[in-house]
N, C-alpha and C positions, 0 to 999 in steps of 0.2 A: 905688599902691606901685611904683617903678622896681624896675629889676636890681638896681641897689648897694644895696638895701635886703633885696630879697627873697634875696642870696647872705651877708650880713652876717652873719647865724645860722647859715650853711651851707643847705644843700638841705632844701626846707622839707616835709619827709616824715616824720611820725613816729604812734608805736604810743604813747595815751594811756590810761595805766592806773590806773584806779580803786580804789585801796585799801578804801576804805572799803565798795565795792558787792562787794568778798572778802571785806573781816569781814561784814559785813549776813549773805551767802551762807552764811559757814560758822556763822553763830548761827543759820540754819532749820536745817541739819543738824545741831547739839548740843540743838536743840530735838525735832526732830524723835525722835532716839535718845532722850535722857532720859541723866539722869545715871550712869546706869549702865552706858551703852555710853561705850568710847572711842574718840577720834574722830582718825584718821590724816588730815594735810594730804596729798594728792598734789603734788608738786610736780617730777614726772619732766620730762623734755622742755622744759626752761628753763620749766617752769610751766604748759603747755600753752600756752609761749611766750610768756609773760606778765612772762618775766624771775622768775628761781626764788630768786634774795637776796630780794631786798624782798618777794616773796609770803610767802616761808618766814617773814621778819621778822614779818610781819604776821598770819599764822596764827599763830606761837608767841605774841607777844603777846596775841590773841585765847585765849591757854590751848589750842591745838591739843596731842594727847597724841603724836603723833610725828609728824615725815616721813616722806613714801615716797619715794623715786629709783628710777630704772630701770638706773643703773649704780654702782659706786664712784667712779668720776670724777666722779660730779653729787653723791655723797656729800662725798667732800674737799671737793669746793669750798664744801659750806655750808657746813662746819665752819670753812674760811676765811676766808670769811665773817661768823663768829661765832657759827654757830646752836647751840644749846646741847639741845633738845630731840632726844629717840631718832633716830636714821635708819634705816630700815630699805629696805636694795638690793634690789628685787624680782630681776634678773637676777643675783643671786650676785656672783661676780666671778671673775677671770681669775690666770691663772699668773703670780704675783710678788704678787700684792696682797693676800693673806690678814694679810701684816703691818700694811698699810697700816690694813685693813679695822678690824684688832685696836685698834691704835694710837689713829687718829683716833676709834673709837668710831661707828662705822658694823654697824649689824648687818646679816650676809648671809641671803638666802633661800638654803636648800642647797637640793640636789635629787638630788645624785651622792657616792657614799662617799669619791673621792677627794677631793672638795671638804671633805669632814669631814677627813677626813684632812691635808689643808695645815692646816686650821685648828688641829687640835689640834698638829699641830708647833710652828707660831705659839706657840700660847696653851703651852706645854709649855714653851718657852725664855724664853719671858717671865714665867714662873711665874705664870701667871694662867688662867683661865677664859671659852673664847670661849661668846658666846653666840648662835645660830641661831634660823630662823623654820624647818622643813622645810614644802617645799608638796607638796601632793597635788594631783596631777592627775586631778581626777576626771571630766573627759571635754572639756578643752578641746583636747586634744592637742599642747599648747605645752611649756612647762618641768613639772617637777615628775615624782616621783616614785607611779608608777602606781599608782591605789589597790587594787588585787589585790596589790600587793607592799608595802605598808603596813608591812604586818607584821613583812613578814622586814628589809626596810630598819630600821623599830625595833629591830629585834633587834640586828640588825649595830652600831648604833650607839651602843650597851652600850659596845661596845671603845675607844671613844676619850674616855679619862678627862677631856680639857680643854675636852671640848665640851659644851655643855649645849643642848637643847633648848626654850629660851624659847617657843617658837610653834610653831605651826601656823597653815596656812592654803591656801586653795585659788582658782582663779578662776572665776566661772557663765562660761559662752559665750552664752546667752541670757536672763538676767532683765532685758532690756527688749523680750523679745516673748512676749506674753501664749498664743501660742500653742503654746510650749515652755515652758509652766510645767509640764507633769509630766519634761521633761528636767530641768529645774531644784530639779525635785523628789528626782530622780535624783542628782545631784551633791550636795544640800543630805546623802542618807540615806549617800552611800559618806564624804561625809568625814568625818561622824559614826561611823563603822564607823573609820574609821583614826584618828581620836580615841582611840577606846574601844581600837584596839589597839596606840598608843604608850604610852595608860596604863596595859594591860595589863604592857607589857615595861619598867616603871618609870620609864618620861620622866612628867615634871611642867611641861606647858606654861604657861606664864601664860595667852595668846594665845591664841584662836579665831577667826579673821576668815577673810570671806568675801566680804562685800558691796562691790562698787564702787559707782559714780551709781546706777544703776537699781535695784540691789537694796536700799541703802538707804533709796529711796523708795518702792518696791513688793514688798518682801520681808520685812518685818520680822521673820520664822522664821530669815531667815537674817542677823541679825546679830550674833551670835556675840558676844563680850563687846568687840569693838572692831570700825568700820567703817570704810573706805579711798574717801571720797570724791574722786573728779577734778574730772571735767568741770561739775562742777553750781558746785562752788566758783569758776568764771569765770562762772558766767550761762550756761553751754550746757547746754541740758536739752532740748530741743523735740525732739530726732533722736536724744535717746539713753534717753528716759526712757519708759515705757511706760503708756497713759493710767488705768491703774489708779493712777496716782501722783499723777492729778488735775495742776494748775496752780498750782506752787509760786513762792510771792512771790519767786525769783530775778533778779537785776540783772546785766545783760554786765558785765562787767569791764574788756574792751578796747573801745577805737574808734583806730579806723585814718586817719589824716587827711593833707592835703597841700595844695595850694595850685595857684589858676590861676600858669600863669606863662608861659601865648599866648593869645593871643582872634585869631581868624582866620574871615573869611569864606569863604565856600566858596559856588559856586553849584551850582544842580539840573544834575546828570548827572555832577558831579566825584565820582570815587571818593575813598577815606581808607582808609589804612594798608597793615601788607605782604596782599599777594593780591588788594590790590583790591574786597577784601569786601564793602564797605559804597558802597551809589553812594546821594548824595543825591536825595531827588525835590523837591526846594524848597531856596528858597536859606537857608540858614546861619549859624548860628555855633557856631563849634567850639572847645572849650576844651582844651587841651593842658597836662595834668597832670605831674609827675615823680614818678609809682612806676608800677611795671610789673608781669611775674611774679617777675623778682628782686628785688622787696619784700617777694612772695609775694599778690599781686594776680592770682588765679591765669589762664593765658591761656583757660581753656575759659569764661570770664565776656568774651568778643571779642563784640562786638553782643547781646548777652544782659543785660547787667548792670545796672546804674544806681546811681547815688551823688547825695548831696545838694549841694545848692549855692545859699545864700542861702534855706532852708528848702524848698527844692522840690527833686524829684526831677528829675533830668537823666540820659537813659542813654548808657551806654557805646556810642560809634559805630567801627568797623574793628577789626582785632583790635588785643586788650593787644598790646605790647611789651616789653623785657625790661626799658625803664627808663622808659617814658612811654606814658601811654593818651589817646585822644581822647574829648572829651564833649558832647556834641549842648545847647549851651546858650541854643537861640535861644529857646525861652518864660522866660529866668530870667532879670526883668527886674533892671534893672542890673546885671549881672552886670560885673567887674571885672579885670586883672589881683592877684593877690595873696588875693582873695577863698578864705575854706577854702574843701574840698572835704573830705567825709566818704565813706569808701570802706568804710566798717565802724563800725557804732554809732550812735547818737540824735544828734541838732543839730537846732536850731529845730522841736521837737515833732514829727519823725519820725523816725524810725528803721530803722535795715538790720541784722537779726540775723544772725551766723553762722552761723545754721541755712539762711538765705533766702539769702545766698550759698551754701553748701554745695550747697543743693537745685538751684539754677540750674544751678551747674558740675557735677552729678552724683556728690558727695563727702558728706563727714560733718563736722561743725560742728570737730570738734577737728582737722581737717587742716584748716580755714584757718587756727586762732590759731594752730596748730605751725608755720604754714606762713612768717607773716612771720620774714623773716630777720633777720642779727643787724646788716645795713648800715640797717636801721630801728630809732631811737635810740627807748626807753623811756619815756617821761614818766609819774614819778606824780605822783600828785593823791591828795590827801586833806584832809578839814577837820577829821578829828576827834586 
């Protein structure tokens, strides 16, 4: 394959996204809960960067019972998208947006009175009825509403006629380490207590939800009458799920791809890349890829890494760069200009999970798929 062929598509860098291996995924977890639990798509953080249109599409199609976004702004956008299913903003929202929130049909998590408060002005002028999740915070120390003051916050929220109380909900900090399950145990009994006392002070929530990945799959106490799967819905499980969850039939979602587009000899004693890192002891060949860390090819994977190429592995030689890495291809025979290159996900009967990058660079499986950026174009794939 020449130049004028391999720029004709543009720069041959892209994030291949599997639709089908996200429905597969979220019918273990509607399996798994049983028909009685409702089943929240996560779809914060462009999807765990999976691109959050076509996931959300494809969850709601699959009969998902809501979204979840991590802001208003990723709420509007599916609604402009055309999603039609609940959304629900785990981080509330911000000063000027309670109308928005009202409007487009995005429900906010509260946590603060004034926050009730914008709302019910909203819903007051518009003659209508907002409706909220309140979260309790019962020992993450993040958002929500501290579960010793449960009570009085219910109370307080009597006073604002246009607000209703839809939900509850809280978040574990550890139900994917087995060794804080009586922590977990702790959180599961105080939000139960702040249940018992918004129902006391005559809030009627629909909602009881608790469980993220790991608690849906190792928790089953705690899944309230609806669960908020993430990570597991892309195929990332191995670094966030905890082994009392056993080994669920889960499929990656993403794979990350690119193309040779140099083959370069190189002899024993020449260095590669910035620092000088990497000095060869044998003579060479070296494949010169285009994506980098600004793909989100992260740089702490510099001589550590490796990616496929013509079904074999070949590792990463000098450090990443911010827009091209080098790849040690002298056992990949024939190897080619133009030839893929798989930097994340299965080709020819191998595979590179996001867990096994994470683990190399020192991270966690869901900062590598958040991680590729948005200069890396989308591709889905689906057959059914």
């Amino acid at each position: 394959m020449n130049e004028a062929m391999l720029a004709a598509g543009g720069r041959p860098t892209w994030a291949e996204i599997d639709l089908d291996a996200l429905a597969a995924n979220f019918r273990q977890v509607r399996a798994r809960v049983g028909a009685g639990v409702k089943v929240m798509g996560v779809v914060k953080a462009d999807a765990y960067g999976h691109g959050a249109a076509e996931c959300a599409r494809r969850l709601e199609a699959e009969g998902a019972d809501w979204l979840g976004v991590a802001t208003p702004e990723e709420g509007f956008a599916l609604r402009r998208a055309g999603l039609s299913r609940p959304v629900l903003c785990f981080g509330g929202f911000w000063d000027g947006q309670a109308e928005g929130c009202l409007a487009l049909g995005v429900t906010p998590v509260v946590y603060r009175l004034d926050m009730a408060s914008a709302l019910d002005a909203a819903a007051r002028a518009a003659g209508r009825t907002a409706d909220v999740h309140v979260k309790v915070d019962t020992g993450m120390g993040r958002l929500g509403v501290r579960h010793d003051y449960a009570a009085e916050f219910a109370g307080r929220l009597r006073g604002f006629g246009h607000v209703r109380v839809a939900g509850l909900l809280t978040h574990f900090a550890a139900a994917d380490e087995p060794g804080r399950d009586c922590f977990t145990g702790d959180q599961l009994k105080r939000f139960r207590d702040a249940v018992a006392a918004f129902r006391a002070r005559g809030h009627q929530p629909e909602y009881e939800h608790m469980a993220n990945s790991a608690a849906t799959f190792a928790h089953p106490e705690a899944w309230g009458n609806m669960v908020r799967p993430g990570g597991v819905l892309y195929g990332l499980w191995r670094d966030v799920l905890p082994p009392q969850a056993g080994e669920p039939a889960l499929r990656p979602v993403m794979s990350l791809r690119t193309r040779v587009t140099l083959l370069k000899a190189v002899h024993a004693g020449e260095t590669l890349g910035y620092g000088c890192t990497y000095e060869a002891a044998r003579e060479m060949l070296v494949a010169t890829v285009p994506a980098g860390y600004a793909d989100g090819y992260v740089r702490a994977l510099s001589n550590r890494g490796r990616v496929i190429v013509r079904g074999q592995f070949a590792p990463v030689v000098g450090r990443v760069s911010m827009d091209l890495t080098l790849l040690d291809v002298t056992d990949v025979e024939g190897v080619r200009v133009g030839d893929r290159v798989t930097l994340l996900g299965a080709d020819s009967g191998r595979v590179l999970p996001a867990e096994d990058l994470a683990r190399t660079a020192g991270t966690l499986s869901y900062e590598i798929t958040c991680g590729v950026s948005a200069r890396v174009p989308r591709r889905y794939v689906s057959a059914e």
